[in-house]
C-alpha positions as CSV (number, residue, x, y, z in Angstrom):
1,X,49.7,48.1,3.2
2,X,52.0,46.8,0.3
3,X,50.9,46.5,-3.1
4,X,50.1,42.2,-2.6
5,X,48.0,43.2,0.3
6,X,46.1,45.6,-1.5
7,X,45.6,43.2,-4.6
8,X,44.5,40.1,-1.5
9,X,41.8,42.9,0.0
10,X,40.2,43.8,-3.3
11,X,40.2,40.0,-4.1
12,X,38.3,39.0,-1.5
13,X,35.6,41.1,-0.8
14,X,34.0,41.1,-4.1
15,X,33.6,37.2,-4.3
16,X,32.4,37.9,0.2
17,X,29.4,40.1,-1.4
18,X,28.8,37.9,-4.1
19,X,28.4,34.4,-2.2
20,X,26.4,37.4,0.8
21,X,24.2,38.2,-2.0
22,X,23.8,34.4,-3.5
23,X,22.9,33.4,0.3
24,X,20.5,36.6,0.6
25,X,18.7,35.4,-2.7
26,X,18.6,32.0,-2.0
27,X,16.4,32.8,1.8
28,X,14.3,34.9,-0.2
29,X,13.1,32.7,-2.8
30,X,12.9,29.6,-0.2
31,X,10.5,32.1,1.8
32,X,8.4,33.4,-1.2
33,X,8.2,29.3,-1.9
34,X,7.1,28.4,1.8
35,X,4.2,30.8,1.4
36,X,3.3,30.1,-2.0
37,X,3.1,26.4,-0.9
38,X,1.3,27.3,2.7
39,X,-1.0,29.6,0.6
40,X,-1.8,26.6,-2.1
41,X,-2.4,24.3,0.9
42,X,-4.4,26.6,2.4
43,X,-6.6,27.3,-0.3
44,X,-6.7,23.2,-0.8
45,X,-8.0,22.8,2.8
46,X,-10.8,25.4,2.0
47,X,-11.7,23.2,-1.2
48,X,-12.1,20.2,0.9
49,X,-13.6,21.5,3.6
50,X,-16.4,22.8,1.6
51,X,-16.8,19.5,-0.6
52,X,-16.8,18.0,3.0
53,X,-19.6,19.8,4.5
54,X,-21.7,20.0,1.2
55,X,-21.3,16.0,0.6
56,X,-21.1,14.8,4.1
57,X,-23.9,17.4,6.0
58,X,-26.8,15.3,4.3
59,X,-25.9,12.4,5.1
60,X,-25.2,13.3,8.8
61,X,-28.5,15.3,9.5
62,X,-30.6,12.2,7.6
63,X,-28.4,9.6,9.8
64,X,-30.3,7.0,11.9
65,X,-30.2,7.3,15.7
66,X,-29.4,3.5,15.4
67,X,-26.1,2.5,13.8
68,X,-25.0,-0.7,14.8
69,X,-26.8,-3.9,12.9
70,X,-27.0,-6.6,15.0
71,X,-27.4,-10.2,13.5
72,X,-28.9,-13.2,15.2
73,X,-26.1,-15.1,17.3
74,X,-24.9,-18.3,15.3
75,X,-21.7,-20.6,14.6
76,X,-20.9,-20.3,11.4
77,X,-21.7,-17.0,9.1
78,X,-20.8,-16.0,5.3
79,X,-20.9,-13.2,3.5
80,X,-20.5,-12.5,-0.3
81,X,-18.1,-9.4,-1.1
82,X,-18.6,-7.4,-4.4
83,X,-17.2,-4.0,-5.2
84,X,-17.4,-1.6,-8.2
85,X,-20.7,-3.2,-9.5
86,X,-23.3,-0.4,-10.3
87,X,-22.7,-0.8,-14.1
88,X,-26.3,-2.8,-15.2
89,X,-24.2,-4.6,-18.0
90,X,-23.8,-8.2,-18.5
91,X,-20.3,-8.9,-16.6
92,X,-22.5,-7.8,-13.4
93,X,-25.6,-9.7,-13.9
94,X,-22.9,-12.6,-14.8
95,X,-21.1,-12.2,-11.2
96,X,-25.1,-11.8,-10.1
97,X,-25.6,-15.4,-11.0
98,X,-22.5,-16.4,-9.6
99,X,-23.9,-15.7,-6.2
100,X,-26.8,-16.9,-6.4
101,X,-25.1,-20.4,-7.3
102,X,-22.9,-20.0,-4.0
103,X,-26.4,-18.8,-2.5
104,X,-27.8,-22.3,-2.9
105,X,-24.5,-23.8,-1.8
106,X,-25.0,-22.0,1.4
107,X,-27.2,-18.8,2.5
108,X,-24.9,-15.7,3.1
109,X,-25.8,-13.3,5.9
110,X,-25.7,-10.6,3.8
111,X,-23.6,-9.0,0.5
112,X,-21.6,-6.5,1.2
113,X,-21.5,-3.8,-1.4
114,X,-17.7,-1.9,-1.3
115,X,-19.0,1.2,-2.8
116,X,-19.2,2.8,-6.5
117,X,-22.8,1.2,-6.5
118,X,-24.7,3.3,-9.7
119,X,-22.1,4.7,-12.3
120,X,-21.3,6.6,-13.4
121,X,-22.6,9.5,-11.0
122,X,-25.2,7.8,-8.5
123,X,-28.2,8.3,-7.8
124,X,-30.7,11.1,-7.9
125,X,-33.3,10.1,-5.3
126,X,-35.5,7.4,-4.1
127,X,-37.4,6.8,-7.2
128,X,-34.4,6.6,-9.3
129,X,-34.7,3.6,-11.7
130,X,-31.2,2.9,-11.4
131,X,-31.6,1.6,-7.9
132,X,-33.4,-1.2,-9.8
133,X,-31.1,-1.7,-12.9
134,X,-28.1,-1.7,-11.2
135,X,-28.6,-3.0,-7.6
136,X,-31.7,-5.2,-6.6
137,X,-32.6,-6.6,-9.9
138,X,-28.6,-8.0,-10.2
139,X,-29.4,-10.3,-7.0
140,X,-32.9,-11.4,-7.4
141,X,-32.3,-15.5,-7.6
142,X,-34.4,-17.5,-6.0
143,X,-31.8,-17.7,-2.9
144,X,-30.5,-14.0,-3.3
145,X,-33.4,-12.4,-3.6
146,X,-33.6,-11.8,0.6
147,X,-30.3,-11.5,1.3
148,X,-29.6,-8.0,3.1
149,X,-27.6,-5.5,1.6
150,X,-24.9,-3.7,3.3
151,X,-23.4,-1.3,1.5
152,X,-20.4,1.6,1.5
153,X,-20.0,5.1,-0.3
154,X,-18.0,5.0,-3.4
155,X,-16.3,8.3,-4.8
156,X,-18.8,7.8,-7.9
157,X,-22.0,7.4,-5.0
158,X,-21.0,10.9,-4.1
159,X,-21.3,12.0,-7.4
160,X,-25.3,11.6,-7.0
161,X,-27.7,11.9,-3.6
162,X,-25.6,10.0,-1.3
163,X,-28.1,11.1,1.3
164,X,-30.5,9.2,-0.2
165,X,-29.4,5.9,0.6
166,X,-30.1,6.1,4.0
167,X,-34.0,7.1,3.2
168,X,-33.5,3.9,0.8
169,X,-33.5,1.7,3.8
170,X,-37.4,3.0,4.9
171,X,-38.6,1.2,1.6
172,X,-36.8,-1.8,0.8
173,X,-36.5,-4.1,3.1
174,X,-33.1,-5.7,1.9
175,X,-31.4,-2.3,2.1
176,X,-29.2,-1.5,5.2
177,X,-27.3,2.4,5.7
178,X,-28.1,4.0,8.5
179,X,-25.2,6.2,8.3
180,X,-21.9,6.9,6.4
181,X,-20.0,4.9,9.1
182,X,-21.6,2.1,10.4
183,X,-21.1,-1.4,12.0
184,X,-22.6,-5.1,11.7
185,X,-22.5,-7.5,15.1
186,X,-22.9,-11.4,14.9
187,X,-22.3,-11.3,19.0
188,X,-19.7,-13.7,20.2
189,X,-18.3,-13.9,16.5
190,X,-17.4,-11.1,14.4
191,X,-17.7,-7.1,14.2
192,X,-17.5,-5.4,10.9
193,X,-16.8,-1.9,10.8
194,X,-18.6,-0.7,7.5
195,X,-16.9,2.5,6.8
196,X,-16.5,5.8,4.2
197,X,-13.5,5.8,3.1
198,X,-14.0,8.8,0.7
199,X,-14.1,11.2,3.8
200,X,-12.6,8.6,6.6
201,X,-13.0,11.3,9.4
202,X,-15.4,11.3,12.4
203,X,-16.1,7.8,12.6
204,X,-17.1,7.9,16.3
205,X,-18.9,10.7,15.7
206,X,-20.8,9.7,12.5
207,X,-22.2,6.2,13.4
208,X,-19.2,4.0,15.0
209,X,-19.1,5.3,18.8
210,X,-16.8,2.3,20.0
211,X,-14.8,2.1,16.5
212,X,-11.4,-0.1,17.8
213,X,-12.7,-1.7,20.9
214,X,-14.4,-5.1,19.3
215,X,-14.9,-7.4,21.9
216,X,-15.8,-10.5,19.3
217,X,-13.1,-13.2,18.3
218,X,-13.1,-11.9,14.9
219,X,-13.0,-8.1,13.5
220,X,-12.6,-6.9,9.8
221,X,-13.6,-3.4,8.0
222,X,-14.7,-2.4,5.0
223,X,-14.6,0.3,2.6
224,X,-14.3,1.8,-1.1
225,X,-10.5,2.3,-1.7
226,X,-7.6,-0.1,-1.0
227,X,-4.5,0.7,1.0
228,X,-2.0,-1.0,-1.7
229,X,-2.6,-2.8,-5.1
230,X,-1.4,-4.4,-7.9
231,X,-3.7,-2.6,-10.5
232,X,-1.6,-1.0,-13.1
233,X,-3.8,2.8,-12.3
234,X,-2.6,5.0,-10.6
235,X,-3.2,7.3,-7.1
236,X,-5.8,5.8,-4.8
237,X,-5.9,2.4,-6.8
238,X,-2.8,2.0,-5.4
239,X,-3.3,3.1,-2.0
240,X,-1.3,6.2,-2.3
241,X,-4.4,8.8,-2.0
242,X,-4.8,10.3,1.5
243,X,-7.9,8.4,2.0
244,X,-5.7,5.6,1.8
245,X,-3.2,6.7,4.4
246,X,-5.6,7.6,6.9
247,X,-7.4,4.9,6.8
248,X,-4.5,2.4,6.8
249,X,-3.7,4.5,10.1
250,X,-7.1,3.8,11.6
251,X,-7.0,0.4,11.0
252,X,-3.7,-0.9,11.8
253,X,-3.0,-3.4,14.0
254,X,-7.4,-3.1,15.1
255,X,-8.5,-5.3,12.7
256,X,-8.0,-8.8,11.0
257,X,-8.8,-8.1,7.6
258,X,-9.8,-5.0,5.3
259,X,-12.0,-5.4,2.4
260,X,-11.9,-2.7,-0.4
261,X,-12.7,-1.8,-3.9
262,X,-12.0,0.7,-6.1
263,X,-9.7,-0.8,-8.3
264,X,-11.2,-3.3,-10.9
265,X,-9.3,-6.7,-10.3
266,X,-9.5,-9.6,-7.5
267,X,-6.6,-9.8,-5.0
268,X,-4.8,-10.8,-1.5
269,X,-2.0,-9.6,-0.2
270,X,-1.4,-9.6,3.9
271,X,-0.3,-6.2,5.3
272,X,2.6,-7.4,7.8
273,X,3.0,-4.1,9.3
274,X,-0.6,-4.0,10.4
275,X,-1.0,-6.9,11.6
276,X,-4.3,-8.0,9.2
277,X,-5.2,-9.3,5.5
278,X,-6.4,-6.8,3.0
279,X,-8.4,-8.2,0.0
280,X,-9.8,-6.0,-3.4
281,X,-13.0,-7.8,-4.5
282,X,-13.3,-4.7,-7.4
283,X,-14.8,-7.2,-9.8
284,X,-18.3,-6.7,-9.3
285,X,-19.3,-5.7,-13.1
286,X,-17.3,-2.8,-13.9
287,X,-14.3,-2.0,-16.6
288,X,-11.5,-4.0,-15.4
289,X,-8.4,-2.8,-14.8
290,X,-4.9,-4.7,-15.8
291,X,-2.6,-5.1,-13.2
292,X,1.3,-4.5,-13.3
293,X,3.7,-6.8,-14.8
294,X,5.7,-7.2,-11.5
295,X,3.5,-6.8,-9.1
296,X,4.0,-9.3,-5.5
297,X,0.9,-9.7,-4.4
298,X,0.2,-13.6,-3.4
299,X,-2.7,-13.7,-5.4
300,X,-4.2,-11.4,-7.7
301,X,-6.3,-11.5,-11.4
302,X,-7.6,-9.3,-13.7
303,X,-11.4,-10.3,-14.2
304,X,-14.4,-10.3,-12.7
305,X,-15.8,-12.2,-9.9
306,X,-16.5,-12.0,-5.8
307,X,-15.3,-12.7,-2.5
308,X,-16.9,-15.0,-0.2
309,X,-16.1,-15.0,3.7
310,X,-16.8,-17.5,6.0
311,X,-16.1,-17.4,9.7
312,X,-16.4,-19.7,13.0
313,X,-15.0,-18.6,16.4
314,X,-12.0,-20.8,15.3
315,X,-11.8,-19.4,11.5
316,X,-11.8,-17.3,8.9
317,X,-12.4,-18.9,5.6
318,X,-12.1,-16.9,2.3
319,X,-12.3,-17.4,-1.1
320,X,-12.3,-15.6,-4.6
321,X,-14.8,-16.7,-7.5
322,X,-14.5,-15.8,-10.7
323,X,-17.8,-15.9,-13.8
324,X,-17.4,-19.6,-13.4
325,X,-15.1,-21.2,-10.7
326,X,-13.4,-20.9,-7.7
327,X,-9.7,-19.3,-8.2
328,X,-8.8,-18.8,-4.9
329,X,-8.9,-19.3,-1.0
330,X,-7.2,-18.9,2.2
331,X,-7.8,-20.6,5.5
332,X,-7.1,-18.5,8.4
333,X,-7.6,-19.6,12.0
334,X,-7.3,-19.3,15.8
């Protein structure tokens, strides 16, 4: 081999063992990252799965054998639609007296409660005095005052005796939770599938047998966190939290409207992909939340108030109060 050749050789096999040896260091720290990220998820999944079976055992071992309300057959039925409430302050008893105005308009059916009932961490027991402060005594009106209550688990209800809720509904009449997943029937008219959206799993299992197989003309859900948002916080205010995503999944295309919470603002904005309206009625009394700047949802407003829904065989009929008027409504029929 000539003196070029020789010079070509030793040229080229240092810079082959160099990229060998970048390549060889580059699979190794991929692999040390694949388990370091398998081992973080692992150790994530154990988390949850003992905040799952510490929050959500009680509530299934004090579950009611009976989980399916039934209400009277009728034409026409409303509901009133509050979320974020449990605060005792005056924007709540304010939204309160709202409701009992649209009470004497027409009777509701029942309020449905979209979870975070008591801040800031629940309830203790029974014989907490927050159960009065912050829930019955806000909807005691002259029309209000027997309306049932149906209610959800908000990620601040967890904070307390969740399990308690369902003993709740033994003494007082108005109360209704006969388990963490649930569902109300007007026969021949509408299903609503009442559901916990902090731990959306096992809903079969856990109160809702035939979850997805409605056979009334009209079907919506309802739960604590929303699956999109225009509320300026972040994670699951927005939708983006896991809760979200699965529960978007479980719903799509099943049901004609969702009704969430969770963030602290009034809003509609139709889901297309799924099929079905979703509404935040977060207003009910606590902090409110701004929204962003350039948010395009087709309605949506910072302050506090309710939703009312209204529904015949041949439509659904919403609309959004605020302390003092309507702001908003949409008609939507068969």
């Amino acid at each position: 081999m000539d003196r070029c050749g020789a010079f070509a050789v030793g040229l080229f096999l240092p810079r082959r063992l160099l990229t060998t040896n970048i390549i060889q260091t580059l699979i190794k720290s991929a692999k040390y990252i694949v388990l370091t990220i398998l081992g973080l998820l692992a150790a994530g999944l154990a988390v949850i799965s003992v905040d799952y079976a510490t929050s959500v055992t009680p509530l299934v071992d004090s579950a009611k054998s009976e989980t399916t309300i039934t209400i009277e057959p009728q034409e026409h039925v409303t509901f009133l639609v509050i979320g974020d409430s449990g605060t005792g302050t005056k924007p709540q008893r304010k939204v309160g007296l709202m409701m009992e105005r649209r009470c004497r308009h027409k009777r509701p059916e029942g309020i449905l409660l979209l979870g975070d009932v008591v801040y800031p961490e629940g309830v203790a027991s029974v014989d907490d005095p927050q159960w009065q402060d912050k829930v019955f005594s806000m909807y005691t009106g002259d029309c209000l005052k027997d309306v049932p209550i149906f209610p959800v688990l908000g990620n601040h209800d967890y904070l307390g005796n969740a399990a308690s809720w369902i003993e709740m509904g033994d003494l007082n009449h108005r109360w209704t939770f006969p388990s963490r997943h649930y569902s109300i029937v007007v026969p021949g008219l509408i299903t609503i599938y009442a559901l916990d959206s902090v731990y959306p799993v096992r809903i079969k299992k856990h109160g809702i047998p035939n979850f997805g197989k409605s056979d009334t003309p009209w079907t919506i859900a309802m739960g604590h966190h929303p699956l999109q948002s225009a509320s300026s916080a972040g994670g699951g205010h927005r939708g983006t939290s896991i809760s979200s995503w699965i529960v978007k999944n479980l719903l799509c295309n099943r049901v004609d409207a969702y009704l969430a919470g969770h963030s602290h603002h009034l809003e509609y904005d139709p889901m297309e992909e799924c099929n079905m309206d979703h509404y935040v009625s977060g207003g009910g009394g606590g902090e409110i939340y701004p929204l962003q700047e350039d948010h395009e949802a087709v309605f949506a407003s910072a302050r506090h108030g309710f939703l009312e829904i209204e529904v015949s065989r041949k439509f659904m009929k919403t609309r959004f109060f605020s302390l003092k008027e309507k702001i908003f409504e949409k008609l939507r029929t068969r």
